[in-house]
VODO-356130 format. One record per residue (C-alpha): residue number from 0; x, y, z negated. Coordinates in nm, 3 decimals, padded with zeros to 5 digits. Layout:
bapa n=NUM | east=X | north=Y | up=Z
...
# end
This chain:
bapa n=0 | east=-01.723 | north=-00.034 | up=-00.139
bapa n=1 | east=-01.496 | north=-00.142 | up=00.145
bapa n=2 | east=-01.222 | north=00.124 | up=00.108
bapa n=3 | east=-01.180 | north=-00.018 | up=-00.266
bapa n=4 | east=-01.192 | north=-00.370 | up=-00.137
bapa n=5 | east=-00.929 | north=-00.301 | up=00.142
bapa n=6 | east=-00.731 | north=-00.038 | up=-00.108
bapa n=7 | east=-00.701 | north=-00.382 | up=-00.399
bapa n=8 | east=-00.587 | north=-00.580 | up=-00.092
bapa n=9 | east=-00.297 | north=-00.386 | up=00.020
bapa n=10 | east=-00.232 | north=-00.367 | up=-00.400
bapa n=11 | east=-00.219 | north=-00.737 | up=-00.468
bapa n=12 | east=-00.047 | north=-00.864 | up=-00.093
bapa n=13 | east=00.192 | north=-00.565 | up=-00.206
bapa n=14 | east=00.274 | north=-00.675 | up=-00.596
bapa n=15 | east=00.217 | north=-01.034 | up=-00.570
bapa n=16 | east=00.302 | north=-01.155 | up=-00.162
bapa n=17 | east=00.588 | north=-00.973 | up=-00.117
bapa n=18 | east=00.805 | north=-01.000 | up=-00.419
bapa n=19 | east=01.169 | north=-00.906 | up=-00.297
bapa n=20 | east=00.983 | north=-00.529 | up=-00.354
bapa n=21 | east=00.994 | north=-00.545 | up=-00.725
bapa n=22 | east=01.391 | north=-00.628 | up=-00.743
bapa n=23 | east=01.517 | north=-00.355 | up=-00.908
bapa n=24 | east=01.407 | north=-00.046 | up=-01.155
bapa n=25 | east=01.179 | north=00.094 | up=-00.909
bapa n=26 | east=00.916 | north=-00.160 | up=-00.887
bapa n=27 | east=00.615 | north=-00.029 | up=-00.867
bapa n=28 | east=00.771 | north=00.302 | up=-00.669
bapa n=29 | east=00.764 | north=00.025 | up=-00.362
bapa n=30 | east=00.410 | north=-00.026 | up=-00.401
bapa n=31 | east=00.307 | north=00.322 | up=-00.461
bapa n=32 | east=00.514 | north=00.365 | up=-00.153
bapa n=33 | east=00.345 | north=00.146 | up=00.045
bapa n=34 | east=00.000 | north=00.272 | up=-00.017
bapa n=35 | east=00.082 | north=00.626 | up=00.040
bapa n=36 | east=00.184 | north=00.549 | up=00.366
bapa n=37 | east=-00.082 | north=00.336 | up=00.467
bapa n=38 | east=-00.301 | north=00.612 | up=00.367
bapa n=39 | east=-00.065 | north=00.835 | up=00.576
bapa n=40 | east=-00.135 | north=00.606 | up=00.868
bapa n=41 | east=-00.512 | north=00.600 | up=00.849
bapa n=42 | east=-00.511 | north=00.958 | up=00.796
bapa n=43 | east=-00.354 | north=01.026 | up=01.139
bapa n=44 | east=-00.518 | north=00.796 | up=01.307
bapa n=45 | east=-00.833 | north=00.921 | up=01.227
bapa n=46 | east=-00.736 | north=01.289 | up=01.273
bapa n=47 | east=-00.553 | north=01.171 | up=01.625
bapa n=48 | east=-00.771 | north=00.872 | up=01.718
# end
């Protein structure tokens, strides 16, 4: 429930908020990008938290 709310968050601030991301041919790559390492964060913090 609230892991797929917060994941579509970080999604839409990421494609639609921030649009100097998606100048270029890797677009979505800086999206991708950015989830990955917010899952990287959480990860860590929950293993080192």
């Amino acid at each position: 429930g609230m892991a797929l709310a917060g994941g579509a968050m970080l999604f839409v601030i990421s494609d639609e908020v921030i649009p100097e991301t998606h100048h270029g041919v890797h677009s979505r790559l800086s999206t991708y990008a950015l989830m990955f390492g917010f899952i990287v964060m959480m990860t860590l913090d929950n293993l080192f938290g």
